[in-house]
C-alpha beads as a LAMMPS data file, in Angstrom:
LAMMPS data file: protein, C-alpha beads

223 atoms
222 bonds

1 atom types
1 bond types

-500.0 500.0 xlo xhi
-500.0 500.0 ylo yhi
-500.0 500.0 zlo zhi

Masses

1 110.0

Atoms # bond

1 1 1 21.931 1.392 24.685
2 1 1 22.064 0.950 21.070
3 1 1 25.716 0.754 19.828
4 1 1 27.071 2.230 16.400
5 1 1 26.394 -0.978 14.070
6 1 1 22.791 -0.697 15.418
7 1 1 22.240 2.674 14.669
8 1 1 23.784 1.855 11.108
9 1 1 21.891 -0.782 10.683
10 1 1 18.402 0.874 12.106
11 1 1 18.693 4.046 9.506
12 1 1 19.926 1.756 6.755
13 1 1 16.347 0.064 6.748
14 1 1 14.458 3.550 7.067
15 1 1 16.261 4.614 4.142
16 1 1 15.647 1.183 2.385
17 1 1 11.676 1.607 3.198
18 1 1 11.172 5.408 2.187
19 1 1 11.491 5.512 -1.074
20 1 1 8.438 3.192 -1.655
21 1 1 5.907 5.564 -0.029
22 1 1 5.682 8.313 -3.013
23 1 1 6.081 5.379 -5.322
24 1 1 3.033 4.056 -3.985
25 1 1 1.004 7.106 -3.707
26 1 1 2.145 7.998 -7.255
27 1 1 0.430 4.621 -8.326
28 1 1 -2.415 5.653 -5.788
29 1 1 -3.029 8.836 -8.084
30 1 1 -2.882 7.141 -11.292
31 1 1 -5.397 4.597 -10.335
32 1 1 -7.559 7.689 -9.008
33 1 1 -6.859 9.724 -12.372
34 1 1 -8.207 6.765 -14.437
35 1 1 -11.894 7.407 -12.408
36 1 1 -12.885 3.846 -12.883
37 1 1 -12.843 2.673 -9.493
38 1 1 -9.964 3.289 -6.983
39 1 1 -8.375 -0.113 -5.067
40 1 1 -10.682 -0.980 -1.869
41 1 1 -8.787 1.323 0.769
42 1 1 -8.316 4.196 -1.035
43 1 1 -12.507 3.938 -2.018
44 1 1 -13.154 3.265 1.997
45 1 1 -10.816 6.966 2.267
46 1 1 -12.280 8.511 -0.702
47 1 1 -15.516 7.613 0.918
48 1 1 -14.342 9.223 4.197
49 1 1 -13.173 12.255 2.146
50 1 1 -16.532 13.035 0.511
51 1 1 -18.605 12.067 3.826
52 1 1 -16.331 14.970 6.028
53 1 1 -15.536 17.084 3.283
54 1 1 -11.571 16.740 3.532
55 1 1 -9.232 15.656 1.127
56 1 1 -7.844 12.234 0.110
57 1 1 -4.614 13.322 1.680
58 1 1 -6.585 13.912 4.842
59 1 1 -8.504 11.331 5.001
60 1 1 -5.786 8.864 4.564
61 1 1 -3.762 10.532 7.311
62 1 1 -6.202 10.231 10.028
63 1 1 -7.809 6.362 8.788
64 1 1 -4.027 5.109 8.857
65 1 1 -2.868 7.286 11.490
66 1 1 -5.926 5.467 13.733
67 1 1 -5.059 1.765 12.159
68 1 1 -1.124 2.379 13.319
69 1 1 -1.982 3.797 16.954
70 1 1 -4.641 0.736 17.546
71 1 1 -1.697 -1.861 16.439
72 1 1 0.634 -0.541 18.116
73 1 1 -0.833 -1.860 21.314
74 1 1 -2.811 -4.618 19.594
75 1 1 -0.260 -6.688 16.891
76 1 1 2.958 -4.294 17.864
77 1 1 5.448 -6.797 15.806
78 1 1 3.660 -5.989 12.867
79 1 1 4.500 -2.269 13.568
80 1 1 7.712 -0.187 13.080
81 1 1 8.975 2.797 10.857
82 1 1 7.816 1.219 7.790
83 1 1 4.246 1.467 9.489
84 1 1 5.010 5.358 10.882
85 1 1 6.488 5.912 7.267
86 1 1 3.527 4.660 5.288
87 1 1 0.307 5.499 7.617
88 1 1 1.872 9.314 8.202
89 1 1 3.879 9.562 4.862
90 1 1 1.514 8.206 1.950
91 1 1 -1.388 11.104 2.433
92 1 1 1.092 14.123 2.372
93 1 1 2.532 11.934 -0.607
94 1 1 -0.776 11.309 -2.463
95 1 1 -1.793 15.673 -2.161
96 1 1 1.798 16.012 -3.753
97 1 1 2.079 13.808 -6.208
98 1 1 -1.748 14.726 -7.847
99 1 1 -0.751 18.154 -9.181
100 1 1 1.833 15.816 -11.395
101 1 1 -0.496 13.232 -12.297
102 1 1 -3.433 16.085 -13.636
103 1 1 -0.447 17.976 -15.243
104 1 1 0.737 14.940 -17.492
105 1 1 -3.033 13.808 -17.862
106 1 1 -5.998 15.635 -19.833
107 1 1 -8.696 16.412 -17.733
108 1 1 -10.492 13.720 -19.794
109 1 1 -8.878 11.135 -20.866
110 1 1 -9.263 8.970 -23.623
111 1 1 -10.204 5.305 -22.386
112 1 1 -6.840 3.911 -23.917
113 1 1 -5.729 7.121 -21.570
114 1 1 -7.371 5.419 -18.490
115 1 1 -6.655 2.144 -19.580
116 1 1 -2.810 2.909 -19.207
117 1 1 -3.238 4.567 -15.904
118 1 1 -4.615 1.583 -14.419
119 1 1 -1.551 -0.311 -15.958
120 1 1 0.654 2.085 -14.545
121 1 1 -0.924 2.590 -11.359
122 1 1 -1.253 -1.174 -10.800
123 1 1 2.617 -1.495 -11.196
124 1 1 3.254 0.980 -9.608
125 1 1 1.377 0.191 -6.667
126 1 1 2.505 -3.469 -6.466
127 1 1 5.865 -2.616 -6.932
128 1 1 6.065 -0.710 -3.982
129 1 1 4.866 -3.196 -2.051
130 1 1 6.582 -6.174 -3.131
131 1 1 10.004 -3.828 -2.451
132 1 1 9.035 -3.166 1.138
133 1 1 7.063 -5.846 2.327
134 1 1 9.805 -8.679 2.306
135 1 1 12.268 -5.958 4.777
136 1 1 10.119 -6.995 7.793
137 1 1 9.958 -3.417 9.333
138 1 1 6.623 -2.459 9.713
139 1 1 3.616 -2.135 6.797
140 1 1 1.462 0.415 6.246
141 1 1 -2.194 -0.182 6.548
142 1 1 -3.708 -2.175 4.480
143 1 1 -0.761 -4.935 5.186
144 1 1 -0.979 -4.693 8.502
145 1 1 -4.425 -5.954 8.170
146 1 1 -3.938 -8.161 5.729
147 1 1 -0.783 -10.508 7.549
148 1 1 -3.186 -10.700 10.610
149 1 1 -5.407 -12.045 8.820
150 1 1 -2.940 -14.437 7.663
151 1 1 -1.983 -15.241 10.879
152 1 1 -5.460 -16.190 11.564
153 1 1 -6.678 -17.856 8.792
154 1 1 -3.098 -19.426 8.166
155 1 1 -3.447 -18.201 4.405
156 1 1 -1.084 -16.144 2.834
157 1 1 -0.060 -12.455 1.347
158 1 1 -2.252 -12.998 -1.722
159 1 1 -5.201 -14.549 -0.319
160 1 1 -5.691 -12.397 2.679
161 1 1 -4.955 -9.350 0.938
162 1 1 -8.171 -9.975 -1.796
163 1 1 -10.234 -11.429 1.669
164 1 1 -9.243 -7.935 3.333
165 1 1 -9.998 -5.712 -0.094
166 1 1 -13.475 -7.351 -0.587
167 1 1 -14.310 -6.412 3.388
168 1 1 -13.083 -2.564 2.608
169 1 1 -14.664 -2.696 -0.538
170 1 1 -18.472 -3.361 1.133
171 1 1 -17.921 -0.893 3.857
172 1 1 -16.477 1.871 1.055
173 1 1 -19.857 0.805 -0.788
174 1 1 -21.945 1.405 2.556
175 1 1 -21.116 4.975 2.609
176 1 1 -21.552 5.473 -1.070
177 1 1 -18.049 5.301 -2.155
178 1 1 -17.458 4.899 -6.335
179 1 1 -16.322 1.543 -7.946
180 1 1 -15.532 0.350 -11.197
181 1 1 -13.426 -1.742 -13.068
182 1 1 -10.391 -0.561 -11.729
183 1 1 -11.620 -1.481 -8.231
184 1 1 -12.015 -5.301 -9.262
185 1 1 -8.447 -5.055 -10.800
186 1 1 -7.428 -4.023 -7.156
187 1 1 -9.205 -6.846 -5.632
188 1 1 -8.361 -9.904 -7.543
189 1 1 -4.898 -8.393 -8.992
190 1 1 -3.091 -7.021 -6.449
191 1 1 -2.584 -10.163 -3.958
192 1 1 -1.162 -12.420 -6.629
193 1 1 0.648 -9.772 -8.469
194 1 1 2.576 -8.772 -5.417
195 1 1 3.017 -12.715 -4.347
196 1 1 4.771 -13.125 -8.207
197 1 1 7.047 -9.777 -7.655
198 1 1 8.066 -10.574 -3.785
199 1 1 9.879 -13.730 -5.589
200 1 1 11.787 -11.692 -7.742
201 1 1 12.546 -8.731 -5.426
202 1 1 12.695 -9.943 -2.154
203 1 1 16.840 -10.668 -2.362
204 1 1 17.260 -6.957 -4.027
205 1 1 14.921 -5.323 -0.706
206 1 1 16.813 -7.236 1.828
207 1 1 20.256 -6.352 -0.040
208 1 1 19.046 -2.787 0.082
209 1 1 17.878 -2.887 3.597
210 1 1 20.085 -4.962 5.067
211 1 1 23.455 -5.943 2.662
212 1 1 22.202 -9.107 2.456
213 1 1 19.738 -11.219 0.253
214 1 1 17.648 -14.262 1.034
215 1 1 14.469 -16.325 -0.841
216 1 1 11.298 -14.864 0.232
217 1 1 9.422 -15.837 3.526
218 1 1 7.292 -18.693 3.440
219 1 1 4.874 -16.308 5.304
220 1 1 5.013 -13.758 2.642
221 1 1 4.171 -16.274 -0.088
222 1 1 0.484 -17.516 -1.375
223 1 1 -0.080 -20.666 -0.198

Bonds

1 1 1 2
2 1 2 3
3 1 3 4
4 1 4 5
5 1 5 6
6 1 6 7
7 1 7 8
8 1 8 9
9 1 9 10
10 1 10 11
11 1 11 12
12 1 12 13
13 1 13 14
14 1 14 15
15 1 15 16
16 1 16 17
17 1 17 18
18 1 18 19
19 1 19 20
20 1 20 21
21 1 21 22
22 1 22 23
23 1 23 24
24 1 24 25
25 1 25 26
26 1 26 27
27 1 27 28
28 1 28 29
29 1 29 30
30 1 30 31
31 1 31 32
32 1 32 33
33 1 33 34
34 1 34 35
35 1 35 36
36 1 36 37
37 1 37 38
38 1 38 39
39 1 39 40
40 1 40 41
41 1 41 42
42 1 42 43
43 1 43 44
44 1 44 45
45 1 45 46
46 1 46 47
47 1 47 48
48 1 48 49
49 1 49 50
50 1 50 51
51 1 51 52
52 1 52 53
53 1 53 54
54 1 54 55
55 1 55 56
56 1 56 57
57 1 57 58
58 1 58 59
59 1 59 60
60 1 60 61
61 1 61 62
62 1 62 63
63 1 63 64
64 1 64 65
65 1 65 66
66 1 66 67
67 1 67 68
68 1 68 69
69 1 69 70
70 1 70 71
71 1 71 72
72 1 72 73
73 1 73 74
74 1 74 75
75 1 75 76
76 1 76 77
77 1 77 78
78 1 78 79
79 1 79 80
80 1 80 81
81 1 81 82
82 1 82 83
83 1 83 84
84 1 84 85
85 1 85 86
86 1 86 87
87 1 87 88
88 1 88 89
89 1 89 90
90 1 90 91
91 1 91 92
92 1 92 93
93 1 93 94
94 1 94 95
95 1 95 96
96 1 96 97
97 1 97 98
98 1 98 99
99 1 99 100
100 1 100 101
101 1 101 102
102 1 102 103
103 1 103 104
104 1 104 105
105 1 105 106
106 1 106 107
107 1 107 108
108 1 108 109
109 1 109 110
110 1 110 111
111 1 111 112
112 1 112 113
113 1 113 114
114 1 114 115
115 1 115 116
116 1 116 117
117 1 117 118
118 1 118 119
119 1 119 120
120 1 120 121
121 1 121 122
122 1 122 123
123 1 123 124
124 1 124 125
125 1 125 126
126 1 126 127
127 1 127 128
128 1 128 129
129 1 129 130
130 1 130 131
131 1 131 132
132 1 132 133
133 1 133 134
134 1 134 135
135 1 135 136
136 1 136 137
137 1 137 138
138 1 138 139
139 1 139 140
140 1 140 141
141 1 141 142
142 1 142 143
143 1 143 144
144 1 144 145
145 1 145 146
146 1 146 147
147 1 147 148
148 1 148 149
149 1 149 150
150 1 150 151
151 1 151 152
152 1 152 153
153 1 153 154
154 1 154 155
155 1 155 156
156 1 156 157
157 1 157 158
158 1 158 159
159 1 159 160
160 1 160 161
161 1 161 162
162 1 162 163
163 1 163 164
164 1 164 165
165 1 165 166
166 1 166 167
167 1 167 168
168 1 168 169
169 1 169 170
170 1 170 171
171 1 171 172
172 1 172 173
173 1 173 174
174 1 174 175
175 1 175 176
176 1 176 177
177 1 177 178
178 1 178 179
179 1 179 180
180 1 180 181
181 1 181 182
182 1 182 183
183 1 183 184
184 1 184 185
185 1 185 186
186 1 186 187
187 1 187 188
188 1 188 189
189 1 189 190
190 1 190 191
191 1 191 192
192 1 192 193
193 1 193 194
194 1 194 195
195 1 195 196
196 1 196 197
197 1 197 198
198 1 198 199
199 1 199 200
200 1 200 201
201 1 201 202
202 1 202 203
203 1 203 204
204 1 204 205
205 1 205 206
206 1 206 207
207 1 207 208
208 1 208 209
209 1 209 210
210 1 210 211
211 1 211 212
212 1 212 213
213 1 213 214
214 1 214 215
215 1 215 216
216 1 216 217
217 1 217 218
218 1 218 219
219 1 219 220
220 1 220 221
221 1 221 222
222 1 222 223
């Protein structure tokens, strides 16, 4: 039976790991508004949108939804509410937050236009991740992939993270899906970007999560 100071502690971390979701999927839809080249696993469930017909939100629902229910029984440490909050969370979040993103940008944007999405969706994006990542309570898809990886190849975030883009990226391409620049940004940028920010924000995420801070893990970090 869970006592009071668990409970506390237990909602304090779902709280600490929700607000990262439509931060993320905002970043998501900048990236997408930008239409040169979406990061790997949102071109794999673009590619899955345009192959059944559904929408991104859709797509992203059931591809993460499947990814959370096979590690649940497969690499269960890796998931907890973080991964129910990012693999059933970030689709609903990404059909929201795209009425913004077309409302503040033209339907055709200048190239500085889609030049500064990519900026913004890139920090956006890595921000997220860098804030949740170092709480240890489950990751959302992509990350979930990505650390087992690391715990097989004994590399870490950074490196496994462009290994597990650039095996997304060729099955995306398989079924047609676009790429562009902003796809290469994804693969190469993202891993070390979000090693750089996890050693700035890990003590803030674990103060948020759990009132205390501490130097990132030595797992976390590129090796």
């Amino acid at each position: 039976m869970m006592t009071k100071n668990k409970i506390g502690y237990y909602a304090r971390k779902c709280l600490a790991v929700v607000p990262s979701v439509p931060i993320c999927a905002l970043g998501v839809d900048f990236f997408v508004k930008a239409g040169w080249g979406t990061d790997p696993l949102t071109m794999w469930e673009l590619a899955l949108s345009s192959t059944f017909n559904i929408s991104l939100g859709m797509a992203s629902l059931t591809f993460e939804g499947g990814i959370f229910v096979l590690f649940f029984f497969l690499n269960r440490k890796l998931v907890n509410f973080g991964s129910f909050a990012y693999c059933f969370g970030i689709g609903p979040c990404l059909d929201l937050m795209s009425p913004m993103v077309n409302a503040i940008i033209p339907a055709n944007p200048s190239i500085m236009v889609k030049i500064l999405c990519i900026v913004v969706g890139t920090a956006l994006v890595c921000l997220a991740l860098a804030y949740y990542i170092p709480m240890d309570f489950g990751y959302q898809t992509s990350d979930i992939l990505t650390l087992s990886l690391g715990e097989i190849i004994h590399k870490g975030y950074g490196i496994s993270l462009t290994i597990v883009y650039a095996i997304l990226f060729g099955a995306a391409w398989l079924l047609g899906g676009a790429w562009g620049i902003g796809t290469l940004v994804a693969i190469f940028g993202y891993g070390p970007i979000v090693d750089q920010l996890m050693k700035l924000l890990t003590p803030f995420s674990l103060w948020v999560a759990e009132g205390k801070a501490s130097k990132v893990s030595p797992d976390m970090a590129n090796e």
